[in-house]
N, C-alpha and C positions, 0 to 999 in steps of 0.2 A: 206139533199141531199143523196140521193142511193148512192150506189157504182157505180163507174166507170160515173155518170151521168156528172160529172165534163168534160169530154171527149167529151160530144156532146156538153156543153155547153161553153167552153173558147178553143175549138179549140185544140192545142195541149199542152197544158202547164196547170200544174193542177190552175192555178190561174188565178181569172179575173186581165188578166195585161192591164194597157193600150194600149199595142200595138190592143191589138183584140181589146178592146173597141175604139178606134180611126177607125178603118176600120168599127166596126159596125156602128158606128155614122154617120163619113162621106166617109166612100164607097171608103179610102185609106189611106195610110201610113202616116203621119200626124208627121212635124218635128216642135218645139218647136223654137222660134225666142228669145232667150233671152236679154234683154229691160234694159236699165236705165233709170229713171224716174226720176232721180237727186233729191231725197229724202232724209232724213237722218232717224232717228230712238228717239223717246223719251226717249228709256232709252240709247241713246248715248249724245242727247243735254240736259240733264238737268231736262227735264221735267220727268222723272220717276227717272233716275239716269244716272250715267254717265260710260263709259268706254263698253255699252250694254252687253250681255249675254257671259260669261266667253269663248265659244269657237269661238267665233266670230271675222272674221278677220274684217281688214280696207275695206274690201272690201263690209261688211253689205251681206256678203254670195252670192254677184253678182258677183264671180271674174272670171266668162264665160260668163258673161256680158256683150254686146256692149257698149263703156263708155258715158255716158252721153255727150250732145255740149249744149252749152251755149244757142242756139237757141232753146232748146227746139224741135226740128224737129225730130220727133216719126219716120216719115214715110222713112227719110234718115237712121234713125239707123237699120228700116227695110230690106230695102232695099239692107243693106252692110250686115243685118245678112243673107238674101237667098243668097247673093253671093259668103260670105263665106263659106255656106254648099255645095252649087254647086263646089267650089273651092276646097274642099276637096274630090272628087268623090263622095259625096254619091247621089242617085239617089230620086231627088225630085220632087214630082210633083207639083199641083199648089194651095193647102191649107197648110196652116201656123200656129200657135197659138202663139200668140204676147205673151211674158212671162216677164210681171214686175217683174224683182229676186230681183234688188238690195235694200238692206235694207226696208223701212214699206211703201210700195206704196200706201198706205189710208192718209199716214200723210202732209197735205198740204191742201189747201183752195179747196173749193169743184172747182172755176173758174178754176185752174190750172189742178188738175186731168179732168175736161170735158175737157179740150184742149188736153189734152196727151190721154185718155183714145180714146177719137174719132178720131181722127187721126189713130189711131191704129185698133179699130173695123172697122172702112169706107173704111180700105185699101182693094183692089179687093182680095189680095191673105190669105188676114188674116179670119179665119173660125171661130176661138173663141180667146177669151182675158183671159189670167189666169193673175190672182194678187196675190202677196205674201205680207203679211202682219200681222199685230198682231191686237188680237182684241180687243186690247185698242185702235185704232186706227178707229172710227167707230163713226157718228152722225147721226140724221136722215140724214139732206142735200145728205151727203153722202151714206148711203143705199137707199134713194130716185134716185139720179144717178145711181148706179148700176142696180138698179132697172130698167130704164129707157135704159141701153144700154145692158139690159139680153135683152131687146125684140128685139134688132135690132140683133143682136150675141149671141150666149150665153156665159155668162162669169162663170168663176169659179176664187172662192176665196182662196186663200191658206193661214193656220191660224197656224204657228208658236207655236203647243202646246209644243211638246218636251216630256212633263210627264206628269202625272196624279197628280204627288205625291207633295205635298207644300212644304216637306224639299228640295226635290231636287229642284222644282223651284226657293229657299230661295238661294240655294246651287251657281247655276247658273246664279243667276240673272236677274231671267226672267222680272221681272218688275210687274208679274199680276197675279190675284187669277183667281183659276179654276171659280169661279161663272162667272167671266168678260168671259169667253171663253165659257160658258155656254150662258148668254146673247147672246153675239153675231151671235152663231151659231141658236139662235131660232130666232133672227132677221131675219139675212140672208133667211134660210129656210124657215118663215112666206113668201117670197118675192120669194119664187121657186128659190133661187141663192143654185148652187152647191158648195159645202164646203169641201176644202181636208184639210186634218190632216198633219203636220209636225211632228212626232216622232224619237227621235234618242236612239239606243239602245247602251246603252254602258256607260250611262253619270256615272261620281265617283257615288262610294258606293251603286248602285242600283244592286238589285238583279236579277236574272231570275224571280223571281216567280214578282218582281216590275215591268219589263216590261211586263208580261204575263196579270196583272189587269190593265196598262194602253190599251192592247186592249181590254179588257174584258169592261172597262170603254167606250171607244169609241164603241163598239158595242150596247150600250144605247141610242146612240146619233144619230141627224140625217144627218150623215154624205155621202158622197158617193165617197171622194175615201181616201187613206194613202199612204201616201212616209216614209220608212221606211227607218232610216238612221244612217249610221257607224258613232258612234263619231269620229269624226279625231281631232287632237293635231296639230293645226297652228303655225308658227311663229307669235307672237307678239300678243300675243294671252294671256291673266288672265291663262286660262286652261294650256298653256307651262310651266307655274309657277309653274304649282299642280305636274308636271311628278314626279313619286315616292310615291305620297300618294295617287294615287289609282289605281286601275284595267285596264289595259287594254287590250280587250281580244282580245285571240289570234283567229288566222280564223277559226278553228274548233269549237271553243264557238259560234263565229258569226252566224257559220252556223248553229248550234243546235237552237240555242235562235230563229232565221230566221224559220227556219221549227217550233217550238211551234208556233209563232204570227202565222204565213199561217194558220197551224191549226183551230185554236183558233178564227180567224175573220171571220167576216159576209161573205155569200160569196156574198152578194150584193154589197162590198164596193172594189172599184175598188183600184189594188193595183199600184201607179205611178212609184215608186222608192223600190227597196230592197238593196241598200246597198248606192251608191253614191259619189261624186267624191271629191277630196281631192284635191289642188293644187301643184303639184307635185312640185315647187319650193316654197313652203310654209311648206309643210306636215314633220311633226316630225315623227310619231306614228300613225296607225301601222303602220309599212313599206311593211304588207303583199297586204296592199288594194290598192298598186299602178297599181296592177294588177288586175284590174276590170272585166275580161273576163274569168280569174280565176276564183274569186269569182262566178261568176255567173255561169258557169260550173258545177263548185263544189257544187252547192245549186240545181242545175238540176238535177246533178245523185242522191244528196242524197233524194231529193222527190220521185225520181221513184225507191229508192232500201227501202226506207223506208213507199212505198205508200203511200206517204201524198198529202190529196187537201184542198185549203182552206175550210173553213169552215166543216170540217171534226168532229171539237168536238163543233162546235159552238152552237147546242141543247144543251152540258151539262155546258151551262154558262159561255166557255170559260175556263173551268179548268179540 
């Protein structure tokens, strides 16, 4: 990419963030409906391991989640999530994106997912369906579904990588080898389904230069968007244990490390999340990221005094 061409093409902010890409899509401001799907997680029941991935609260990462009801009724959890956006001022119009957060929303009978799944695409206000989920969490049945209600909405999959690296995976407890996350994403994509990337930068003992080749690594891949995310230190949490044996950086690291990935990535790959929310009556560590508005200020001025736009070194391999 030229210089300065970043300018014409993501509007004012040197990265494709989702906000532009939501209005180029659908023609306006596009607020996220965050969903329980009453699910649990295989490496929480047993079935991979137990206790799931070290920084992972009780909440299976859904704790801005509408809570699940026993009825199963998608379209009420809806419904209470547009009206508590309305309820808090912010100014919405009349598309939605229904977001399965809480814990592995693939893990369950393919009948149970088409009842939750439809309910949710069929809704008048709902424009697209994102899933959040691991990709050990996948059978035909179920990419055959997906499949079938990408045509009616389009849905996007959201796939829990974290890292590249198999120590840290081991470290973490992710439950699954890079080839399974491999797999799954050429399924997906065989099938034209959109595929975002989970990455958190920060996890113990990883380096700059280790998160710099997990995008280097995703830029190989056929991926189309990344949420980039702060490790955060939960209550009740495997990782509250570790506080003291390892790193955790401070916000000016955050934000260096932040401006390398921007660099460094496709600029095709759409960027959802750059840093991300902590539960502020949970969160141990940092204490600097309670201030979200901050962070992102501060990662604004430093792109425009440091001129950086994504995909700025991405010809030289990401390094």
């Amino acid at each position: 990419m030229k210089k300065n061409e970043h300018i014409r093409r993501w509007g004012e902010k040197p990265y494709y963030s989702l906000d532009y890409h939501l209005k180029k899509t659908f023609g306006e401001k596009v607020y996220k409906v965050a969903l329980d799907g009453g699910m649990s997680c295989p490496n929480r029941d047993g079935t991979v391991s137990t206790g799931g991935c070290i920084f992972c609260s009780n909440g299976g990462s859904g704790d801005f989640a509408i809570k699940h009801d026993s009825d199963n009724d998608i379209t009420k959890q809806i419904e209470s999530g547009i009206n508590s956006l309305k309820a808090n001022g912010k100014f919405v119009g009349e598309k939605f994106i229904a977001y399965f957060q809480s814990f592995s929303n693939t893990y369950a009978p393919v009948s149970y997912l088409e009842n939750i799944f439809s309910q949710a695409i069929n809704h008048p206000l709902i424009c697209a369906l994102s899933i959040a989920t691991r990709p050990d969490c996948f059978n035909e049945e179920i990419y055959d579904l997906i499949d079938r209600l990408n045509h009616i909405k389009p849905v996007w999959i959201e796939l829990g990588l974290q890292t590249m690296h198999e120590e840290t995976s081991a470290l973490i407890n992710r439950g699954y080898t890079l080839n399974v996350f491999e797999e799954t994403v050429h399924e997906l994509r065989k099938r034209n389904i959109t595929v975002i990337v989970h990455v958190i930068i920060g996890l113990p003992h990883e380096t700059e230069s280790d998160f710099f080749k997990t995008i280097a690594y995703l830029n190989t891949m056929d991926i189309q968007g990344i949420k980039l995310q702060l490790l955060h230190v939960l209550k009740n949490t495997a990782l509250a244990g570790m506080i003291g044996n390892f790193h955790i950086l401070t916000q000016d690291e955050y934000i260096d490390i932040l401006c390398g990935c921007i660099a460094r990535l496709s600029p095709d790959i759409v960027i959802h999340r750059l840093t991300g929310d902590g539960p502020k009556d949970l969160l141990i560590a940092p204490e600097w990221s309670k201030n979200k508005r901050l962070v992102l200020n501060t990662l604004s001025h430093e792109l425009k005094v440091r001129g950086i736009y994504q995909g700025q070194n991405f010809r030289n391999g990401g390094f």
